[in-house]
C-alpha positions as CSV (number, residue, x, y, z in Angstrom):
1,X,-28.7,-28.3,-31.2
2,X,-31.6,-30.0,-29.2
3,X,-31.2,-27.4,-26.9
4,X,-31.1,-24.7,-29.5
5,X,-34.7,-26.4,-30.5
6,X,-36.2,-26.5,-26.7
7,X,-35.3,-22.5,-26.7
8,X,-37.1,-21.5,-29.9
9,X,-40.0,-24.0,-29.7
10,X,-40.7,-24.4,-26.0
11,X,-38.8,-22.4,-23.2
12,X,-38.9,-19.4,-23.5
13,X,-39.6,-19.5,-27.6
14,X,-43.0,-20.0,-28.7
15,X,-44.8,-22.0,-26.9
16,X,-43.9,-19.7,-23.6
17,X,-44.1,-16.6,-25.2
18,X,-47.7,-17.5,-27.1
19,X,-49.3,-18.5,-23.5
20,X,-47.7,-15.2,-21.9
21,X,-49.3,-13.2,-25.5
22,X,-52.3,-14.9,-25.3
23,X,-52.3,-13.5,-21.9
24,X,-51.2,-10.3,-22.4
25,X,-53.9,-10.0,-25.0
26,X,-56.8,-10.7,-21.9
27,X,-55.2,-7.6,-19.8
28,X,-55.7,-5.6,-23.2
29,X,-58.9,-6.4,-23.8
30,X,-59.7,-6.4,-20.0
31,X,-58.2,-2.7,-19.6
32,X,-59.5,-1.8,-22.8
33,X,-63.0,-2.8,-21.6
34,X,-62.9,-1.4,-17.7
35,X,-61.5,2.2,-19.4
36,X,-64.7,2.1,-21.5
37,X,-67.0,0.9,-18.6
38,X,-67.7,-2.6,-19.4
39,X,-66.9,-6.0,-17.8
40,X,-64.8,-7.1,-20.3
41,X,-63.5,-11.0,-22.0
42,X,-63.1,-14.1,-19.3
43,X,-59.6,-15.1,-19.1
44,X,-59.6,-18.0,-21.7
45,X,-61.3,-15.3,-24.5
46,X,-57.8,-14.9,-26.6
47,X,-57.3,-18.7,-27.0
48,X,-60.4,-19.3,-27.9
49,X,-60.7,-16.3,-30.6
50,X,-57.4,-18.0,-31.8
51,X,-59.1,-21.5,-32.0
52,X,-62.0,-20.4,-33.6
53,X,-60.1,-18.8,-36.4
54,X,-58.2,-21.7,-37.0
55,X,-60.8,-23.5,-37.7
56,X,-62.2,-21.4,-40.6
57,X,-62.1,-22.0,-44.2
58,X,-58.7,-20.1,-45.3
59,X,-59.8,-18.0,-48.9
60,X,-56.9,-17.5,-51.2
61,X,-57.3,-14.2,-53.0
62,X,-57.5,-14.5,-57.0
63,X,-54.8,-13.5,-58.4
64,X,-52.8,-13.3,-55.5
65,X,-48.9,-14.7,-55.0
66,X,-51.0,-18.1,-53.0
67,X,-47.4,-19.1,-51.8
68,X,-46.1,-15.8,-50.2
69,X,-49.7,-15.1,-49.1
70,X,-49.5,-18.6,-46.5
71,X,-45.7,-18.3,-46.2
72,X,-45.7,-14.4,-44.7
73,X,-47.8,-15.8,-41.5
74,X,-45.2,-18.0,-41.0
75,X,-42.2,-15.7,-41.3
76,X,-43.5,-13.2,-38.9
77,X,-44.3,-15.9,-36.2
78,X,-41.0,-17.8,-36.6
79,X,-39.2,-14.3,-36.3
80,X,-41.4,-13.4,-33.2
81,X,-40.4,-16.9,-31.6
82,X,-36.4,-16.0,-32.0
83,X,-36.8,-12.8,-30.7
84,X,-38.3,-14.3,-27.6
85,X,-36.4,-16.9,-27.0
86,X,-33.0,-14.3,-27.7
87,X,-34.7,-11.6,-25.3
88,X,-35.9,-14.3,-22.7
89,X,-32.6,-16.3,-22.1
90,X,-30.0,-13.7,-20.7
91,X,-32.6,-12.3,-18.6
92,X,-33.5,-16.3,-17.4
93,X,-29.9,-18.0,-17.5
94,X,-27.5,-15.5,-18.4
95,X,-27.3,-17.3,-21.7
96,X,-26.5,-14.0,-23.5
97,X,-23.9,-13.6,-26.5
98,X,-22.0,-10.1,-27.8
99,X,-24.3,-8.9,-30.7
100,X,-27.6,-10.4,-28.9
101,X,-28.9,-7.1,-28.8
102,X,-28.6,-6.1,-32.3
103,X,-30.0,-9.7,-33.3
104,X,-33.2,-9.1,-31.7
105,X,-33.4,-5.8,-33.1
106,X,-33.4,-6.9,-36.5
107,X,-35.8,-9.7,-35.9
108,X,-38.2,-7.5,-34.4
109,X,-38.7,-5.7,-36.9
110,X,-39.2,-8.9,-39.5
111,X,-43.0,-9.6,-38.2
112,X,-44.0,-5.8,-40.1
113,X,-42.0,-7.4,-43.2
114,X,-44.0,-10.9,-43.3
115,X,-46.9,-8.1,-42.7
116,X,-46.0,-6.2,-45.9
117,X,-45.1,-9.1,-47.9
118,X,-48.5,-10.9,-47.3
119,X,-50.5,-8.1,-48.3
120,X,-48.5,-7.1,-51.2
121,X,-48.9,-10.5,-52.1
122,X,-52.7,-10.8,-52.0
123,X,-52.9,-8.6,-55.0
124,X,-55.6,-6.3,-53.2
125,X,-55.4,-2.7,-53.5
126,X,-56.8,-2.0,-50.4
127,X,-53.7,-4.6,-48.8
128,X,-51.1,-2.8,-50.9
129,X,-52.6,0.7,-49.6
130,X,-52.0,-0.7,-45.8
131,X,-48.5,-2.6,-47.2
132,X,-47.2,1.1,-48.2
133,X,-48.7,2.7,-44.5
134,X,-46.6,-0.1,-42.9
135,X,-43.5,1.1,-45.1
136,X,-43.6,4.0,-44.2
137,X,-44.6,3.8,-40.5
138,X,-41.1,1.3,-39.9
139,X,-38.9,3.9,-42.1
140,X,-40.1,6.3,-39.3
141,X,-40.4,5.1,-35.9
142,X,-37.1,2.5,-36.6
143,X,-34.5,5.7,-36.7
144,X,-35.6,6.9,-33.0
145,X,-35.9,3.3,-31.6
146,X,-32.6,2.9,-32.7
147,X,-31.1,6.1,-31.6
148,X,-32.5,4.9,-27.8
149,X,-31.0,1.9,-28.0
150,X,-27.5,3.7,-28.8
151,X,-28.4,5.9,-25.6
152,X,-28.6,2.5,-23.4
153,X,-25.5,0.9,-25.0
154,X,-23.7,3.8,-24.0
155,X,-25.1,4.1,-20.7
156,X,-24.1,0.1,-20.2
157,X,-19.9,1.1,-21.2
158,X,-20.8,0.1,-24.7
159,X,-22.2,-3.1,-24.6
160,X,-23.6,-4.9,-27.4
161,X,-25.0,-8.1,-24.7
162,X,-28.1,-8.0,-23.6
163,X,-26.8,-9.1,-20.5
164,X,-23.9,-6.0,-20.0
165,X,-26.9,-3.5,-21.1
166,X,-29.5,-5.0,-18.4
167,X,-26.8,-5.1,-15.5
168,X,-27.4,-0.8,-15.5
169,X,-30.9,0.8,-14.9
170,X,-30.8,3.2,-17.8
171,X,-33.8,4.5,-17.1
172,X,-32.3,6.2,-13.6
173,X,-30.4,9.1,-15.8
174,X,-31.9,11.9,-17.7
175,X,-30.3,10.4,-21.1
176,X,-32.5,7.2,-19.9
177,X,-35.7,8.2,-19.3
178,X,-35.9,10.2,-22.4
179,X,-34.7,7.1,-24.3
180,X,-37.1,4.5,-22.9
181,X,-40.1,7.2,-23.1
182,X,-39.3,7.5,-27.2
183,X,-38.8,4.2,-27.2
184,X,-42.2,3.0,-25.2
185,X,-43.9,5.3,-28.6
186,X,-42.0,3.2,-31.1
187,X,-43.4,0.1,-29.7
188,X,-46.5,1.5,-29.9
189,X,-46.3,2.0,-33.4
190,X,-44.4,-1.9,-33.9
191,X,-47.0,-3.7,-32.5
192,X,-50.0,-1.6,-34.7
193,X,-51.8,-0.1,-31.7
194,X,-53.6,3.0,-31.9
195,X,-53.0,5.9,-32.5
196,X,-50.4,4.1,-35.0
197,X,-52.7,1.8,-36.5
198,X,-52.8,3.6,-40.0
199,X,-51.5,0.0,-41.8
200,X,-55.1,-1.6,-41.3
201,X,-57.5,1.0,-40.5
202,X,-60.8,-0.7,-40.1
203,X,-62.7,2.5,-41.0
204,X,-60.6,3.8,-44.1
205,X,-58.7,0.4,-45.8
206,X,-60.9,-2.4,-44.3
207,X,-58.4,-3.7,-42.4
208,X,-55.7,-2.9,-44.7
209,X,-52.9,-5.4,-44.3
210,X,-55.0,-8.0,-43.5
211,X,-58.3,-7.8,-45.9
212,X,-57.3,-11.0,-47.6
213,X,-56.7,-13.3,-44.8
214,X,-58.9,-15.5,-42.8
215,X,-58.4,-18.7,-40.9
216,X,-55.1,-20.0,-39.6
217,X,-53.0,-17.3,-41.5
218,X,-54.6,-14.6,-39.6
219,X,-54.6,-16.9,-36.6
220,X,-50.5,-17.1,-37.1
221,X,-50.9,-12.8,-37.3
222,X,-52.7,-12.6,-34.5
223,X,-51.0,-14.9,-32.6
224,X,-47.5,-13.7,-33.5
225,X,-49.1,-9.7,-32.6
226,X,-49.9,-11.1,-29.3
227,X,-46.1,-12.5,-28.6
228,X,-45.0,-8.9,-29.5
229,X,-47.3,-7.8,-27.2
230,X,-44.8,-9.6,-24.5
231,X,-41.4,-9.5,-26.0
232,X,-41.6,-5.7,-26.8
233,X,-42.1,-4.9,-22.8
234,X,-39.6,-7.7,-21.5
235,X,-37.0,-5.9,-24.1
236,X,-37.6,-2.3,-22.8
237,X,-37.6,-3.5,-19.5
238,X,-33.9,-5.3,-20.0
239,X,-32.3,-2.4,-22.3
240,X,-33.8,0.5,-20.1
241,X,-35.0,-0.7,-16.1
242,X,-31.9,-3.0,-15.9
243,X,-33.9,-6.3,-16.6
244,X,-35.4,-9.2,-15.1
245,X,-34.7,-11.0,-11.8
246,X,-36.7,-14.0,-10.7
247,X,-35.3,-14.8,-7.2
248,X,-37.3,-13.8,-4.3
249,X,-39.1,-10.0,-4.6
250,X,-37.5,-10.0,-7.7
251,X,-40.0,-12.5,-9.6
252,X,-43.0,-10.0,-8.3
253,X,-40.8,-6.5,-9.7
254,X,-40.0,-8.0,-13.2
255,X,-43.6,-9.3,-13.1
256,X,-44.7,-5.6,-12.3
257,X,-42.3,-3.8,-14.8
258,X,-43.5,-6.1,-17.7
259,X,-47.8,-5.7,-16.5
260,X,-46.6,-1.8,-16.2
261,X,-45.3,-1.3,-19.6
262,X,-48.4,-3.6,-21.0
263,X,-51.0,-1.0,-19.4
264,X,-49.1,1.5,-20.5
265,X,-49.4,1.1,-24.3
266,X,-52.9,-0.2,-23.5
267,X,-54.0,3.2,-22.1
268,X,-52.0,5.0,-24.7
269,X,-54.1,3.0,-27.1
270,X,-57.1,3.8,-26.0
271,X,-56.8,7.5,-24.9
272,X,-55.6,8.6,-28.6
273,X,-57.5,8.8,-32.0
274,X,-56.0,7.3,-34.9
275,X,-53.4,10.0,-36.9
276,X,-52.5,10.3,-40.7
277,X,-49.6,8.7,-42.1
278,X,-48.1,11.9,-43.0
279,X,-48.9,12.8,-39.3
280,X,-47.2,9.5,-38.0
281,X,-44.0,10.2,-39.8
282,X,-43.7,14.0,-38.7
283,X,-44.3,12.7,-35.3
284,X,-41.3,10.1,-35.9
285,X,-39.3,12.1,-37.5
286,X,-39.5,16.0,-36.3
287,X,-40.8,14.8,-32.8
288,X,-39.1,11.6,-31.3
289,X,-35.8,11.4,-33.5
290,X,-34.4,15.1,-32.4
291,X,-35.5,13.6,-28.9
292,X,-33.8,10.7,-29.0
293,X,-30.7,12.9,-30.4
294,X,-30.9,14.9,-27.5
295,X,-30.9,11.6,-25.2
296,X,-27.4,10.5,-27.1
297,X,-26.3,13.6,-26.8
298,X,-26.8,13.5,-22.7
299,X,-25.8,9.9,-23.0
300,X,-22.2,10.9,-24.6
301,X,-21.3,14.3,-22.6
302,X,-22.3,11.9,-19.4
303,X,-19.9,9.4,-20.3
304,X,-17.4,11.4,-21.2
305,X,-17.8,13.8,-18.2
306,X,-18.4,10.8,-15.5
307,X,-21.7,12.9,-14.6
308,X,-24.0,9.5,-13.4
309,X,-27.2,11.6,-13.9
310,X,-26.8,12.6,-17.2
């Protein structure tokens, strides 16, 4: 049980995973800034942006469900520190269990719930307006991501472990690379990033989601959006570029596959201008689902047929 606590709290739970996010937030915003020619935020920048806000008087909206309005922060976060510390472990100590996979599946996708829950709660129409974007956008890009994940599980013999799945580079088949391109889109849209930021939309809702909150609450969002902004990337790379290794070279090559997926979705973000909901859900579901189909498809007849490549 203590143990259990040490994960989820600590090593690699939250307190890990928010230094890493926190982190991971800087190369954004540092990327973000060199790709529009300027020098960009120092290195401590996210931490104090963090600080600052929790500092600041927290506004309860009138009317609003006060309770699930402070609660939903909380959710998301204590979902996001799971997650971690269920990703980190079999890639860190082999610690992995049969199901694992699926686990942190569902609890990834419990950070957009807390995300609806607390803006539907805030009794703003403007919130409930980004609450139903958010619906809709995890109705759409969940089907795919899941389809890709059935891909690897096949690749990996059918393994439900996070463990089995990362002993096999995925990614080295057609089936694979298909899968973890669909799937590198889908976290795109999980962790809000442009062009799948319909759900707060500065320019159209005010924000959306989050017009209601200040202080600590939107700390705890922004914080816990930052932890995805790790997790996300160290799950890809154990389902689809057969995990992490930290022994010798390996430390540097996880390091790199993690950094590359990060600049990835960065550049994606900033390359793209913001699409419909309507748009977001035909992409989702005419575009990446048949895809990833096609990717299970490849997955199965290789299998079946003993053809590596497929």
């Amino acid at each position: 049980m203590a143990w259990s606590v040490f994960f989820v709290l600590l090593f690699p739970g939250l307190l890990f995973t928010a230094a890493a996010g926190l982190a991971a937030t800087w190369v954004d915003r540092k990327v973000t800034a060199r790709l529009q020619w300027r020098v960009g935020p120092p290195l401590a920048q996210p931490l104090w942006d963090i600080l600052k806000l929790m500092g600041k008087e927290v506004i309860l909206p009138r009317g609003g469900n006060h309770g699930l309005f402070l609660a939903a922060p909380l959710f998301g976060l204590a979902a996001a520190a799971i997650a971690s510390a269920i990703v980190w472990l079999p890639l860190l100590q082999g610690a992995s269990f049969v199901g694992d996979v699926i686990v942190a599946v569902y609890l990834l996708v419990l950070p957009s719930l807390a995300l609806m829950l607390g803006a539907l709660a805030s009794g703003n129409p403007l919130a409930a307006t980004g609450a139903s974007r958010e619906m809709k956008l995890v109705l759409s890009y969940e089907l795919p991501f899941l389809l890709c994940l059935v891909v690897a599980i096949v690749r990996s013999g059918f393994s439900i472990s996070l463990t089995g799945i990362a002993a096999v580079p995925v990614v080295g088949s057609i089936s694979g690379a298909l899968a973890f391109l669909v799937s590198l889109l889908c976290i795109q849209a999980k962790l809000g990033f442009v062009p799948f930021d319909v759900a707060e939309a500065e320019t159209e809702i005010i924000a959306g989601v989050y017009v209601e909150y200040s202080g600590a609450p939107l700390a705890v969002f922004k914080l816990t959006q930052a932890m995805l902004l790790v997790t996300l990337p160290v799950f890809l790379s154990a389902v689809f570029l057969g995990g992490l290794h930290f022994a010798g070279w390996g430390i540097l090559w996880s390091i790199l596959k993690i950094v590359g997926i990060i600049v990835l979705v960065i550049v994606i973000k900033n390359t793209n201008p913001r699409v419909r909901i309507d748009q977001a859900v035909r992409f989702f579901w005419h575009g990446l689902a048949p895809l990833a189909a096609v990717a299970l498809a490849l997955a199965l007849v290789g299998r079946a047929t003993g053809i590596g490549w497929l």
